[in-house]
C-alpha positions as CSV (number, residue, x, y, z in Angstrom):
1,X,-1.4,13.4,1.4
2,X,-0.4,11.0,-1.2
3,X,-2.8,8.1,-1.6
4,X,-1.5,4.4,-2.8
5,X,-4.2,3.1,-4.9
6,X,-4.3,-0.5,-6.0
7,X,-2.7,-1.0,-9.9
8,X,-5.1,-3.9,-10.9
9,X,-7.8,-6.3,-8.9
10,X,-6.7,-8.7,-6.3
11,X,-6.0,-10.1,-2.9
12,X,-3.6,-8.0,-0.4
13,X,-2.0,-11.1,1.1
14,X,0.9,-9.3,3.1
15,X,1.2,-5.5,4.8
16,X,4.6,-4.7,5.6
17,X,4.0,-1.2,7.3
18,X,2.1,-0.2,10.2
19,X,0.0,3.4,11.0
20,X,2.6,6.0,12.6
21,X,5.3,4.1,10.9
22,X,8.0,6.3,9.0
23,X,8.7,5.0,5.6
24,X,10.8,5.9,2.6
25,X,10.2,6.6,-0.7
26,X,9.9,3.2,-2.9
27,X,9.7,1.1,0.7
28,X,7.6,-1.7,0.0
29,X,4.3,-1.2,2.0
30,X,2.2,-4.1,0.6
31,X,1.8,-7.1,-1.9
32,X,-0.8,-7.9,-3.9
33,X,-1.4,-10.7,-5.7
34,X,-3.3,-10.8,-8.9
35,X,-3.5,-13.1,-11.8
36,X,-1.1,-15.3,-9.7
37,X,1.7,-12.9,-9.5
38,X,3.1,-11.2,-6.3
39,X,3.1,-7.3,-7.1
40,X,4.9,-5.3,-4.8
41,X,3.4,-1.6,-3.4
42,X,6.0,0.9,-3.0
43,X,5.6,4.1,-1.6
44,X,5.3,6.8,-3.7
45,X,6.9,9.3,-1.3
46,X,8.7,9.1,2.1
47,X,6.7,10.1,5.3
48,X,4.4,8.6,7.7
49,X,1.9,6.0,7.6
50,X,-1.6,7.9,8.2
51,X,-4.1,5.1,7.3
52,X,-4.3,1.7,6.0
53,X,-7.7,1.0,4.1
54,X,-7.2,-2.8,3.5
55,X,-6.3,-6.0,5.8
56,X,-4.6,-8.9,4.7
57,X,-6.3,-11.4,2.5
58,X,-8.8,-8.9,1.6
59,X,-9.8,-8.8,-2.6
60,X,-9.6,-5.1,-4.1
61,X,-10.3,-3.8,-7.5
62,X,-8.3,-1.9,-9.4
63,X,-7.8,2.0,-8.6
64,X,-8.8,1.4,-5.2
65,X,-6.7,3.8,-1.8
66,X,-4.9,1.5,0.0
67,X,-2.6,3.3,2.1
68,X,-2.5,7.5,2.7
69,X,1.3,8.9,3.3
70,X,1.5,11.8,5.2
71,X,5.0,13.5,3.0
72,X,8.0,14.7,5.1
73,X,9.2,17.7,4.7
């Protein structure tokens, strides 16, 4: 499983994916916004959407799972 973890504290304020959703490797899967900048998620692999750990305007720190990525094969 690869795990997206959260670069720095902030706020998730948009989740573009959805569990079971099929995604691609660099797809943007959520924002966060810290120190009033937007900083886009990408994935780190492509495969499928197994869990999403945060909701939308919730605060994170940093180093935090966000998303887990089932890989394709």
């Amino acid at each position: 499983m690869a795990e997206v973890k959260s670069p720095i504290g902030g706020k998730i304020i948009k989740i573009n994916v959805a569990v079971g959703n099929t995604v691609k490797e660099n797809q943007s899967l959520l924002v966060l916004e810290a120190m009033k900048m937007e900083i886009d998620l990408p994935s780190p692999v492509s495969g499928i959407v197994k869990e999403i750990k945060v909701s939308e305007g919730q605060p994170v720190d940093t180093d935090i799972v966000l998303v887990v990525i089932e890989p394709s094969i």
